[in-house]
C-alpha positions in Angstrom: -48.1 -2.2 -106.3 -47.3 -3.6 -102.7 -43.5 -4.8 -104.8 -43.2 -1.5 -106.1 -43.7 0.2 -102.6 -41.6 -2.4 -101.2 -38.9 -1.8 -103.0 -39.2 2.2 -102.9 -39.2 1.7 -99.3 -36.0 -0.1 -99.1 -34.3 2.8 -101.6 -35.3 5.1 -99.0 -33.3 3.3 -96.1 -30.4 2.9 -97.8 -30.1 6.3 -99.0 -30.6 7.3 -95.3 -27.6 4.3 -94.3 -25.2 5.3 -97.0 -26.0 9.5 -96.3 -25.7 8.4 -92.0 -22.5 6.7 -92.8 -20.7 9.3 -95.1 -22.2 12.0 -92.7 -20.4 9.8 -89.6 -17.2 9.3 -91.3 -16.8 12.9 -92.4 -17.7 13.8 -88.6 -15.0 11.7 -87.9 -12.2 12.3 -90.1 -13.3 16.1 -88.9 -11.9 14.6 -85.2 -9.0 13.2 -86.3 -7.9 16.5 -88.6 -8.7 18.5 -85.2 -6.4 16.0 -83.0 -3.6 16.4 -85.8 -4.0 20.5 -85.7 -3.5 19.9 -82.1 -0.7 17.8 -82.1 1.2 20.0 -84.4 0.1 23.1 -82.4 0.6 22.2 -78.9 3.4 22.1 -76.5 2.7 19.3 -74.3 0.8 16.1 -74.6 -1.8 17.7 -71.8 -2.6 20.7 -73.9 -3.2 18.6 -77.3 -5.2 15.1 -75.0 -7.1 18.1 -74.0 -8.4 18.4 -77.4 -8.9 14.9 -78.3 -10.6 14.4 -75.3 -12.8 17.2 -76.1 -13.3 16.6 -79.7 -14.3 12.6 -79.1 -16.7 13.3 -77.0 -18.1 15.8 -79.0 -18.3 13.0 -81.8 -19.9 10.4 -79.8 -21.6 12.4 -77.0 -20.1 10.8 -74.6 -20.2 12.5 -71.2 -16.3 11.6 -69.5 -13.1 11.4 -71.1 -9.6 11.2 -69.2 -6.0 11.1 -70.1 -3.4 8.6 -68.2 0.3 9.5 -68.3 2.6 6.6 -68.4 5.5 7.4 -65.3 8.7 8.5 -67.0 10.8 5.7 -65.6 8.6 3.2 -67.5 8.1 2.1 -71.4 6.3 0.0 -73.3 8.2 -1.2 -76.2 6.4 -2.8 -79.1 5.5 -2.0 -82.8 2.5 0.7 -82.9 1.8 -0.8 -86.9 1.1 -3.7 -85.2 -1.9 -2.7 -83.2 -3.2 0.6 -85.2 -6.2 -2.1 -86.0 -9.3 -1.8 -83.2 -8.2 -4.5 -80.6 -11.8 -5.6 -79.3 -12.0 -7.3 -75.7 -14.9 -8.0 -74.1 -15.0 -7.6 -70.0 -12.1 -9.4 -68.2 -10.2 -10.3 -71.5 -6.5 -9.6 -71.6 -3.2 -9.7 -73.8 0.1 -9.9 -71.7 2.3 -7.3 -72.1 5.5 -6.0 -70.2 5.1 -4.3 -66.8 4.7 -0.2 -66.8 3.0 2.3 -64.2 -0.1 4.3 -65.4 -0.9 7.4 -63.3 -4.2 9.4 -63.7 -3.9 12.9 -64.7 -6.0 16.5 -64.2 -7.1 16.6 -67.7 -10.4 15.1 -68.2 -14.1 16.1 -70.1 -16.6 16.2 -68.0 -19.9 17.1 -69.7 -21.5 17.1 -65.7 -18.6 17.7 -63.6 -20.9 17.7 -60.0 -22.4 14.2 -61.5 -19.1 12.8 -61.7 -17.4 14.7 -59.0 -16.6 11.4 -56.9 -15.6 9.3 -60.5 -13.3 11.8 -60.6 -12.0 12.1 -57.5 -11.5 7.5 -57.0 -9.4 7.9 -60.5 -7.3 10.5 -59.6 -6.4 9.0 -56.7 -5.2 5.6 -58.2 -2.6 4.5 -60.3 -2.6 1.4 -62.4 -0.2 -1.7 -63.3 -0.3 -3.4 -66.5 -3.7 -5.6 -67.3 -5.6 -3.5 -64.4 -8.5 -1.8 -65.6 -9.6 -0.2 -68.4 -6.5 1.8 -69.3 -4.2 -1.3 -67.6 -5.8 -3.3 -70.0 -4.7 -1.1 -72.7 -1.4 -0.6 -71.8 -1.2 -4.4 -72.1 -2.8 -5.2 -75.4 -0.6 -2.3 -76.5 -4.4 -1.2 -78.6 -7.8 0.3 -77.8 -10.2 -1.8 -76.0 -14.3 -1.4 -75.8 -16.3 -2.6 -72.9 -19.9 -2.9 -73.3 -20.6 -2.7 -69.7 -17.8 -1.5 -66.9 -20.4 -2.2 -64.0 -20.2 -6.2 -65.2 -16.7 -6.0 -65.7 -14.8 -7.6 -62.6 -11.5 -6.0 -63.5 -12.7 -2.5 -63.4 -11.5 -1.0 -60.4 -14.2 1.9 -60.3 -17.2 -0.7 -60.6 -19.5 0.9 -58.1 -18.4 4.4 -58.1 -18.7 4.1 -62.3 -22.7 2.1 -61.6 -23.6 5.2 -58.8 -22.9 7.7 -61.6 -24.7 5.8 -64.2 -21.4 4.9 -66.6 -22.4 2.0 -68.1 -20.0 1.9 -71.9 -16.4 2.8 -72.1 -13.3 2.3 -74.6 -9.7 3.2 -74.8 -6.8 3.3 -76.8 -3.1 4.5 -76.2 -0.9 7.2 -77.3 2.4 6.2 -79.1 5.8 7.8 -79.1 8.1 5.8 -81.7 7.7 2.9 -79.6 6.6 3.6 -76.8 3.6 3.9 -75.1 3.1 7.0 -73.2 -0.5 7.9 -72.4 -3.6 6.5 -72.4 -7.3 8.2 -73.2 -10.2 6.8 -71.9 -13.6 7.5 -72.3 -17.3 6.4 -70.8 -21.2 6.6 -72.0 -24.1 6.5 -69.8 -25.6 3.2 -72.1 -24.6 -0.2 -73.0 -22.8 0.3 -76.2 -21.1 -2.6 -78.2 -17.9 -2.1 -79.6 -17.6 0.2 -82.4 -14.8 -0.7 -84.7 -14.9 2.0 -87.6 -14.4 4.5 -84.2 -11.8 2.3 -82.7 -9.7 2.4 -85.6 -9.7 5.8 -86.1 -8.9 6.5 -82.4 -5.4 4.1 -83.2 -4.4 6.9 -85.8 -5.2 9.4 -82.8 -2.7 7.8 -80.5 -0.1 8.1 -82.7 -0.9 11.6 -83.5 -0.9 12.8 -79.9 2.3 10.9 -79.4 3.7 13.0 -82.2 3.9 16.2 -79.5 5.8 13.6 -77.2 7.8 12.9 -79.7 8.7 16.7 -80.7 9.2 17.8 -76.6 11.7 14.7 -76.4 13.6 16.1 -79.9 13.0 19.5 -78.3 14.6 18.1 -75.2 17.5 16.4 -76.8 18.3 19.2 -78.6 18.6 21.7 -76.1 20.5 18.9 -73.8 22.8 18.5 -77.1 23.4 22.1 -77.3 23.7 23.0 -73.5 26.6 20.0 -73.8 28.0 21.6 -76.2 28.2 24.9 -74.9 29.5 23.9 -71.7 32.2 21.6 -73.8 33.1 24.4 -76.0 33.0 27.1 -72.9 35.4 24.8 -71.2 37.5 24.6 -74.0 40.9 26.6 -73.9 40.8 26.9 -77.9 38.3 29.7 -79.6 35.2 28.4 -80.8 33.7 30.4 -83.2 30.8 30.0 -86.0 29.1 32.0 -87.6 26.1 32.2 -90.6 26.5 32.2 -94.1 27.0 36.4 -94.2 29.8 35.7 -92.1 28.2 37.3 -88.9 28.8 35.5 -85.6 26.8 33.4 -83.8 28.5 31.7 -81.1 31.0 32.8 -79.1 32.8 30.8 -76.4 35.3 32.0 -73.2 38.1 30.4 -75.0 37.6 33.2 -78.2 37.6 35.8 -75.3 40.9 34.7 -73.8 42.4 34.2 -77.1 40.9 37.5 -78.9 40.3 39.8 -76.2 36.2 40.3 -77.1 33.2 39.5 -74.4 30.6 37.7 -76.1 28.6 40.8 -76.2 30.5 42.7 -78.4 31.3 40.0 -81.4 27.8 38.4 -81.5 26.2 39.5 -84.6 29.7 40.9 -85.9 31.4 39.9 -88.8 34.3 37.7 -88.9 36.6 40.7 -90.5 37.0 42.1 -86.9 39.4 39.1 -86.0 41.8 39.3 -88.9 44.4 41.8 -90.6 43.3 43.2 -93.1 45.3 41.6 -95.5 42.7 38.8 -95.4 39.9 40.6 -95.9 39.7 40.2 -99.8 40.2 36.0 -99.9 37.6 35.8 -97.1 34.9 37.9 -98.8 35.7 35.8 -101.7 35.5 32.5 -100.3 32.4 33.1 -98.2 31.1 34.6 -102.0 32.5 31.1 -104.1 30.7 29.3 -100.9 27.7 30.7 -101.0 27.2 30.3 -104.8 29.4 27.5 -106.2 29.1 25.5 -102.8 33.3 25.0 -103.8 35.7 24.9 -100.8 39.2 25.1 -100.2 40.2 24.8 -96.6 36.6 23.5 -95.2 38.2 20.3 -93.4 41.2 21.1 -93.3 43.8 22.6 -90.8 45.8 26.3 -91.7 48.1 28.3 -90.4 47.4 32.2 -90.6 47.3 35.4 -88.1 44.7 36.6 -86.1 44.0 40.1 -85.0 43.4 40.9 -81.3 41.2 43.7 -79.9 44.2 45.7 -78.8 45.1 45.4 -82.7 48.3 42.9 -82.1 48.5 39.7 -84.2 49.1 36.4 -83.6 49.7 33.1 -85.3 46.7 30.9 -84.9 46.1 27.4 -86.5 42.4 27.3 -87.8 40.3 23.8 -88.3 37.2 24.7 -89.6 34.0 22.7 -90.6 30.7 23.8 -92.4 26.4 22.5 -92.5 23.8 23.2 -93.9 20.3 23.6 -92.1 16.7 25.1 -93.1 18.1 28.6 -91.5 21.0 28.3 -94.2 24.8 27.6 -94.7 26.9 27.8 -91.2 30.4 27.8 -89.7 32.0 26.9 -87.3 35.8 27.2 -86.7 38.5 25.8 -84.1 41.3 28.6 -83.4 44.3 27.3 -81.5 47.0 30.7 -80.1 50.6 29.0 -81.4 51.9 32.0 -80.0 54.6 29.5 -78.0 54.7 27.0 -80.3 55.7 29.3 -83.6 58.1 30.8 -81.0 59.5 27.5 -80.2 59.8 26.9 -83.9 61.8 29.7 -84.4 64.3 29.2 -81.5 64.3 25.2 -83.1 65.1 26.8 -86.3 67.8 29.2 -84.7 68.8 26.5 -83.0 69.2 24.5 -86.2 71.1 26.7 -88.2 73.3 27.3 -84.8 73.9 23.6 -85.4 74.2 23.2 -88.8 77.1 25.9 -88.4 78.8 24.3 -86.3 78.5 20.9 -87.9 79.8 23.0 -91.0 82.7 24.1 -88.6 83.5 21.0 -86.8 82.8 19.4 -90.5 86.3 21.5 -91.4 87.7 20.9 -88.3 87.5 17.6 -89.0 88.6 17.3 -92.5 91.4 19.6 -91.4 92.2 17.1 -88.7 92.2 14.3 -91.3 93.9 15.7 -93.6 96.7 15.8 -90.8 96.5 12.7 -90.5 96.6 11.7 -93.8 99.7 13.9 -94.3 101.5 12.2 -91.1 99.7 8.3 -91.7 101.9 9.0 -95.2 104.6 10.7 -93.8 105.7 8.6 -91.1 108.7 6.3 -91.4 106.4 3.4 -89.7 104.7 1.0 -92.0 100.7 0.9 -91.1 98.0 -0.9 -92.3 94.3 -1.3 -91.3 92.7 -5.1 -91.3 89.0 -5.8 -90.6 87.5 -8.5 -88.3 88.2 -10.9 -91.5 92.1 -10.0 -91.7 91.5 -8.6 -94.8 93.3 -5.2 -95.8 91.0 -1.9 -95.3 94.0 0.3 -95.7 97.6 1.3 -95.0 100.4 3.7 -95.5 103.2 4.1 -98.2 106.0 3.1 -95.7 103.4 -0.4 -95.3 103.5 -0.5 -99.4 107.5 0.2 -99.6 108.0 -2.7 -97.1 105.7 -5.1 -98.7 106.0 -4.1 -102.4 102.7 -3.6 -103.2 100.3 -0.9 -103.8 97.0 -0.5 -102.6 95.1 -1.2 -105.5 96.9 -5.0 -105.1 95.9 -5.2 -101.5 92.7 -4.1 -100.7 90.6 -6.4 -99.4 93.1 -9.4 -99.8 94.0 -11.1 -96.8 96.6 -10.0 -94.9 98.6 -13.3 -94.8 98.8 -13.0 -99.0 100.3 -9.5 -98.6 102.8 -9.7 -95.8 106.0 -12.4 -95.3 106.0 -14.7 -92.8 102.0 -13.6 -91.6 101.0 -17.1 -91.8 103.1 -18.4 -89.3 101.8 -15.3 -86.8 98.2 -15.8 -88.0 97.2 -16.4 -84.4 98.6 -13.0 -83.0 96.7 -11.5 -85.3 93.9 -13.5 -84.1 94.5 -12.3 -80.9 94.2 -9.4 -81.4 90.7 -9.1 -82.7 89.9 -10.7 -79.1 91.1 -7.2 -77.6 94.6 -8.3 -76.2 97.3 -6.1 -78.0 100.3 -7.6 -79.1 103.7 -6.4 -79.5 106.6 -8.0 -81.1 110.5 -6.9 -81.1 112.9 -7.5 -83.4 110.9 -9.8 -85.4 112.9 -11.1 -88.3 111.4 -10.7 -92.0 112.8 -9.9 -95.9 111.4 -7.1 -97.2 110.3 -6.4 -101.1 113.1 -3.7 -101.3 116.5 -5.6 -99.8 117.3 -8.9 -100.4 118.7 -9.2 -96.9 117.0 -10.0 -93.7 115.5 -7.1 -91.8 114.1 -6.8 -88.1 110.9 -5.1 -87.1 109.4 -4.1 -84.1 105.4 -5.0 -85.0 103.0 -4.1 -82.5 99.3 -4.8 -83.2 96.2 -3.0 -81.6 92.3 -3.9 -81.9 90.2 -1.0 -83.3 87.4 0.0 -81.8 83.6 1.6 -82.4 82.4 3.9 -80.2 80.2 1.5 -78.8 83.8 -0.6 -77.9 82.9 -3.3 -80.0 86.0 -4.3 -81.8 86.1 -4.0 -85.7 89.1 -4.6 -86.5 92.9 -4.4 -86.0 95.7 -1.9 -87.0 99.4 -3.2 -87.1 102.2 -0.8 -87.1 105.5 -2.1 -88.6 109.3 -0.4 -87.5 112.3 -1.1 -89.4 114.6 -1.8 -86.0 117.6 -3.4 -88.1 120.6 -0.4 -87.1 119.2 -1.4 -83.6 119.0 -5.1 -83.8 122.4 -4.9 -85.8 124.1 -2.8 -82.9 122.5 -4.7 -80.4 124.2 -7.9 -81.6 127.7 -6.1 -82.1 127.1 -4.7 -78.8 126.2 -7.8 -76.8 128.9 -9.6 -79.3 131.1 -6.9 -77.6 130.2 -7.5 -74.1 130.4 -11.2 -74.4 134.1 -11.1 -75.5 135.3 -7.9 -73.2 133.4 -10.3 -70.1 135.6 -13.2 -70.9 138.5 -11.1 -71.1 138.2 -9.6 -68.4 137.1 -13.0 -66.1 141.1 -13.7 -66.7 143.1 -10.5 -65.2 139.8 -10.1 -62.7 140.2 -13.6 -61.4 144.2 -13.5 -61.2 143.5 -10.1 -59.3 141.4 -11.4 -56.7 143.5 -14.7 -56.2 146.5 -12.2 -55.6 144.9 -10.1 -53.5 143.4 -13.0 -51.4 146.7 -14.3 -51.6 148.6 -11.3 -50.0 146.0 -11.0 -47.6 146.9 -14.5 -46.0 150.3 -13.4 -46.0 149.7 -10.3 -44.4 148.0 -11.2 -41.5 151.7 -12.4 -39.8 152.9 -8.3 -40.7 150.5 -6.9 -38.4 150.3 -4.2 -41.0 146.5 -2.5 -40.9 146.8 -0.6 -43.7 148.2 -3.6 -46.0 145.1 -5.6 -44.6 142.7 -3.0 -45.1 144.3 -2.3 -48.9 143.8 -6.1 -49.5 140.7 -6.1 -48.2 139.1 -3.5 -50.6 140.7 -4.7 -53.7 139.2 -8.1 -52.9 135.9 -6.5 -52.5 136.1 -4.4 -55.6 137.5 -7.2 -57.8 134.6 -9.6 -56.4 132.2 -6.8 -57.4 133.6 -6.3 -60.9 133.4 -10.1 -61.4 128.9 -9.6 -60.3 129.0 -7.1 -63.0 131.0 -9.1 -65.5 128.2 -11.4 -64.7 125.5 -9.8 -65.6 126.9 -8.2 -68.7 127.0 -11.9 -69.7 123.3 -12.5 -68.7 122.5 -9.6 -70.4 124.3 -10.7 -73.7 122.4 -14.0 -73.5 118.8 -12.2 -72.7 119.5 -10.6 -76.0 120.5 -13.3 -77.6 118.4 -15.6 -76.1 120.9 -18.1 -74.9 119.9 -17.9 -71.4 120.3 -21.1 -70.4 117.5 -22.7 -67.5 117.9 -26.1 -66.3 114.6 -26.9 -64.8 113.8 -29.5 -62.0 111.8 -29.9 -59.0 112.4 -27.4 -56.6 111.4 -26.7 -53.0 110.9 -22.8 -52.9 110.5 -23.0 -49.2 113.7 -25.1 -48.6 115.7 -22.3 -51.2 114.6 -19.3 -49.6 115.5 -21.2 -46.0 119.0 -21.5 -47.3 119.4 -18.3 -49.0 118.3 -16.3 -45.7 120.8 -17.5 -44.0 123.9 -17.0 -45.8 122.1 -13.2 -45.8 122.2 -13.3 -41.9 125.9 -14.3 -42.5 126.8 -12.0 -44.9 124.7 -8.7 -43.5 125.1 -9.4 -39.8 124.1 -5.4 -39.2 120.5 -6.2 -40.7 117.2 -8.4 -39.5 115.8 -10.6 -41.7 112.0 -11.7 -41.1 110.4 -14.6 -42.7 107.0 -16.2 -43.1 107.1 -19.3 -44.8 104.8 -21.7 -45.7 104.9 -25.0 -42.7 105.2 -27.2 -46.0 107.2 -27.7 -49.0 105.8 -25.3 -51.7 107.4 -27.5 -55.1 107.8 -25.5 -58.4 109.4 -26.2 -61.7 112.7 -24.2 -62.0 116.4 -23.4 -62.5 117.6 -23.4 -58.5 120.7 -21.5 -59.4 118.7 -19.1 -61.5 115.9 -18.2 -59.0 118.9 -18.0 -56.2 119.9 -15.4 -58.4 116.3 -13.6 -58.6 116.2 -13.5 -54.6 119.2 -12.4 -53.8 119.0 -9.4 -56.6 115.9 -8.4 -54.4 117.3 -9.3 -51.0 120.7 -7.3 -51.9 118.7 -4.3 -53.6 116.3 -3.8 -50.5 119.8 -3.7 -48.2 121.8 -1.5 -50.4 118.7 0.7 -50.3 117.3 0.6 -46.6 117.7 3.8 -44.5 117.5 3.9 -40.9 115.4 0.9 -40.4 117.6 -2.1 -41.0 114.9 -5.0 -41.5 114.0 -7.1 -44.4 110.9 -8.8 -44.6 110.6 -11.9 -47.0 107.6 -14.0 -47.7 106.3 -17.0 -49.5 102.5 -17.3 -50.4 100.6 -19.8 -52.1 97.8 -19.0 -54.7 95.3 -21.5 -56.5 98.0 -22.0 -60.0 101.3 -20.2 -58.5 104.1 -19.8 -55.6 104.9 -15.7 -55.1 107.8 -14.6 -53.2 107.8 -11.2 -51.6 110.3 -9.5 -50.4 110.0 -5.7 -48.6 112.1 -3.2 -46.8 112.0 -0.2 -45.7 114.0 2.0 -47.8 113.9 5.3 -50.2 111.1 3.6 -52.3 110.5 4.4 -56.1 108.7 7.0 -57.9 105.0 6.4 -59.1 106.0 7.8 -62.7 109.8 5.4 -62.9 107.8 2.5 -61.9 106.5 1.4 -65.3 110.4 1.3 -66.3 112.2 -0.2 -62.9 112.3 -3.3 -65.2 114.0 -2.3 -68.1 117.8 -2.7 -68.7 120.3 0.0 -67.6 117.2 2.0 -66.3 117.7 3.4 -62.5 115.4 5.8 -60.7 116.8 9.1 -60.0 116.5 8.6 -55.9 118.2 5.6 -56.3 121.4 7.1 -58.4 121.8 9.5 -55.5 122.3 6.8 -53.4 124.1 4.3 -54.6 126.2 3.5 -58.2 124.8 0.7 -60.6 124.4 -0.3 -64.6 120.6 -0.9 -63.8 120.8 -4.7 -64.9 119.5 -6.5 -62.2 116.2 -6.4 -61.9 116.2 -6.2 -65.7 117.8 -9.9 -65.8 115.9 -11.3 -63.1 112.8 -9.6 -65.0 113.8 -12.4 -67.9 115.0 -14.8 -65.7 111.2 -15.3 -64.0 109.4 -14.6 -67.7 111.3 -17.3 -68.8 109.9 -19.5 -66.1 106.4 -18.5 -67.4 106.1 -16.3 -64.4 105.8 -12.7 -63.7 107.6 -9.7 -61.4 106.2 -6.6 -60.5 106.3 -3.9 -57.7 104.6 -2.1 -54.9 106.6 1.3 -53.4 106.0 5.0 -52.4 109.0 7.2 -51.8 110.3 7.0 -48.1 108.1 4.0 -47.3 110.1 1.4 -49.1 109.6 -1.3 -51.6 108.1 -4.8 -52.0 109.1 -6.6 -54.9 107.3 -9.7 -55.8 107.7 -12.7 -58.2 105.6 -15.5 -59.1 106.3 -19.4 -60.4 104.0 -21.5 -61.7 103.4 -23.7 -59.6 103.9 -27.9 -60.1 101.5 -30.2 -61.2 
């Protein structure tokens, strides 16, 4: 009976344990469904703490309950999953954690707020580092903690204030935000109460649904940062930036739409998109907003088009259009980019006028051009001069028919042979050609070769030029061939001519003079003037024919080239020392200045040649001198060469006759006013120093005089 009683009696308890326990965890899943209405209610973590606080202490009866805000410049970063178990410390114990500020907060349960007036006031006005406290200790542990008894706790701040209002129990646990710690709630009993884990562990899923409403303001936050970012970007932007929702109304309208379209905000907003576009768009945009809306299909969502846009004053524009598309709860929306290419489609055009400007007159100066060449394929074929065309190789690119006639070939033959296989004798000139590729132009007279027509010998006048790009690089040569043979042929008769009239004339000219000179001695014992003077003159004039005789027989050898040099070591000083003064002697009437070198100047040269040479020049500047009766002659010495100078102050020559002073029986036209001449001196003493390897040349201006100069290599 007693086991029967026993055992009814223990029935009865547990009944009453299991009943107490549901009864406790259905009070408390009751608290934690009230915290999560809060947290998905509230605004602020003050308003939804406010609950919790009021709610736990509703559950436990517990008189006090306070929030602590972690400061905004701090966080605690750890893992909430890692302490949503109850953490249980007892007085004093600790976990380190990293530093952060707590700071008490206004929003407390107080179920006797007179009674705990002063609690109140000593936690307000503290604020806590990390592992201080009850909530410091928290913060650290990054869980709840329980102490059984704060007024035997030695880190507990409040000790006495918490013992004078009788709070004996306390716990707390923190307040998550992803993975931070933001707030701490702790609350205080007026008994010794050991730790209650069940409690604690639900209070861990209460942190992190308070820190839920942090968690919401901060996406709240970011999101209206992010969208007042982007409407200042898009205000600031010069393009139009314009969406709107799936209907095609707008919804967002931005200063750079106004410029472009004309509209304030104001009167778009809500608008549909028709308003900004002629109307022959309207059919394909109700179309495509339809095939969006109900296929999801797109045709120029990511892309960028040209089309026209219609102002509010009604005028249309070309605009280039980049528009994008998402999705959200509220539905499909858009958003497009609108760029005015008013000036740019304008600048198009003009390019495109501009274009077919050119292309015209490429098309014309295209004709112009084959016009030109067909000139000068008319006159390259036409012309009696052989020409032909050779590339940097010496290969033939092309040449003329009087080229082909000359060489006997044809241009199938030649082309791109080498030009010493095609034309006689090229071999043996291969380095002129050479040369000329280096950019020096060569120019050959008279040159003898046997064309494919004649079985005789013929004489050309070749002269070769290098052929040039526009950028003056050199690629290739052109070589233009003259048939001179009437000329050389007449030449030869002509200097055969002059050879034999010279030496018969030498014979009466010479028995004339000797005569003369003869009766001149004999008639200085008649005291007869006019005989003498008569003598005189025909001595003169038979002395001068004999000069000219002279250089017709120079000028026969030039031609010929016979001229005959007999080199040897010569003192140019000492010659022009000797020749000045049979001038003095000769032209008493003019003044002949010298500077000469203080030492012998030694060249290699024919004495009686280079005589010749100085007293042309001397004898030129005094049959030429005006007023001024002074000839200045002067001997220089350069690094490779002795130059002889000689000036006066004559009639000068021409700038346009100077280029051909040199050539043979050429006189200027101030100069045939003034005296009578075959033009063959300077021509012969022109050979006469180019034969010495050395070279003559001029300086003059009418009225100022001349100053001839010649130079000798000098000996090594």
């Amino acid at each position: 009976m007693r086991h029967r009683f026993g055992a009814f009696s223990f029935a009865v308890r547990y009944n009453y344990f299991i009943e107490s326990y549901f009864m406790l965890h259905s009070s408390l899943l009751e608290v934690v469904q009230a915290v999560t209405r809060a947290a998905n209610e509230a605004t602020t973590i003050e308003a939804a703490a406010q609950v919790c606080l009021d709610s736990v202490c509703d559950f436990t009866g517990w008189p006090v309950g306070h929030l602590y805000l972690v400061a905004a410049t701090q966080s605690q970063h750890a893992q909430p999953e890692q302490s949503l178990g109850p953490a249980l410390y007892g007085p004093g114990q600790q976990q380190e954690r990293a530093p952060l500020q707590l700071a008490a907060t206004d929003v407390w349960h107080l179920g006797n707020p007179q009674r705990f007036q002063r609690f109140r006031e000593a936690t307000e006005s503290m604020e806590l580092p990390p592992g201080v406290g009850l909530p410091g200790q928290v913060a650290q542990a990054g869980g709840p903690v329980w102490v059984a008894d704060v007024t035997h706790d030695p880190n507990f701040p409040r000790q006495q204030i918490a013992a004078d209002a009788g709070i004996k129990a306390a716990f707390a646990f923190p307040v998550w935000a992803e993975t931070e710690i933001v707030a701490v709630l702790e609350f205080f009993a007026l008994a010794v109460i050991e730790p209650d884990a069940p409690l604690l562990e639900a209070m861990s899923h209460v942190g992190i649904q308070l820190g839920r409403v942090v968690e919401r303001q901060r996406a709240e936050e970011a999101l209206r940062a992010s969208e007042l970012r982007f409407r200042s970007v898009a205000q600031s932007a010069n393009d139009a930036i314009i969406s709107s929702d799936s209907s095609g109304k707008i919804t967002f309208w931005n200063n750079g739409a106004r410029v472009i379209f004309g509209y304030s905000e104001e009167e778009v907003l809500g608008k549909p998109l028709t308003v900004l576009m002629p109307a022959r768009y309207l059919t394909s945009h109700m179309e495509g907003i339809e095939r969006v809306n109900t296929t999801g299909e797109t045709r120029i969502i990511g892309k960028t088009v040209e089309l026209y846009g219609l102002r509010k004053d009604g005028s249309e524009f070309p605009l280039e259009l980049s528009l994008a598309t998402w999705t959200t709860s509220g539905g499909t929306f858009y958003t497009g980019i609108i760029k005015d290419i008013t000036e740019r489609a304008l600048a198009t055009e003009e390019l495109m006028q501009l274009n077919e400007e050119l292309e015209r007159r490429v098309a014309e100066r295209t004709s112009e051009l084959e016009a030109q060449e067909a000139i000068l394929t008319a006159t390259f074929e036409a012309t009696p001069i052989g020409i032909v065309l050779g590339d940097t190789q010496l290969r033939v690119v092309n040449f003329n028919s009087e080229w082909a006639r000359i060489m006997g070939v044809d241009l199938g033959a030649a082309k791109g042979r080498l030009i010493f296989e095609v034309v006689p004798s090229a071999e043996e000139r291969r380095g002129l050609y050479e040369q000329t590729l280096t950019g020096t132009p060569v120019d050959l007279a008279g040159a003898p070769m046997r064309p494919a027509y004649d079985t005789t010998e013929h004489y050309y006048d070749v002269h070769m030029r290098p052929v040039r790009d526009s950028s003056g690089s050199i690629t290739g040569l052109l070589s233009a061939v003259v048939d001179v043979t009437q000329r050389v042929t007449a030449d030869r008769q002509k200097n055969e001519f002059i050879t034999l009239a010279s030496h018969e004339l030498n014979t009466p000219i010479a028995a004339i003079r000797g005569y003369a000179q003869l009766a001149l001695r004999v008639s200085n014992g008649l005291q007869d003037e006019r005989i003498t003077r008569a003598l005189e003159r025909i001595d003169d004039q038979t002395k001068r024919m004999a000069f000219l005789v002279e250089d017709l027989l120079d000028v026969a050898h030039v031609q010929r080239g016979t001229l005959a040099l007999k080199r040897q070591p010569l003192d140019l000083v000492s010659l022009v020392q000797q020749s000045v003064e049979e001038f003095r002697v000769r032209t008493p009437d003019f003044t002949f200045v010298t500077d000469l070198p203080g030492a012998p100047l030694m060249v290699a040269a024919d004495p009686l040649r280079i005589r010749q040479v100085l007293t042309n020049l001397v004898e030129n500047a005094v049959k030429y001198s005006l007023s001024r009766r002074v000839v200045e002659i002067t001997v220089t010495s350069a690094t490779s060469e002795a130059v002889v100078a000689v000036r006066d102050h004559g009639i000068g020559v021409p700038g346009e006759q100077q280029s051909k002073i040199f050539q043979q029986f050429f006189r200027s036209n101030n100069i045939q006013q003034h005296r009578s001449g075959l033009g063959l001196g300077l021509f012969i003493s022109k050979e006469i120093v180019s034969q010495h390897g050395g070279r003559i040349w001029l300086a003059s201006a009418p009225g100022s005089g001349s100053t001839f100069y010649f130079s000798l290599p000098a000996a090594t």
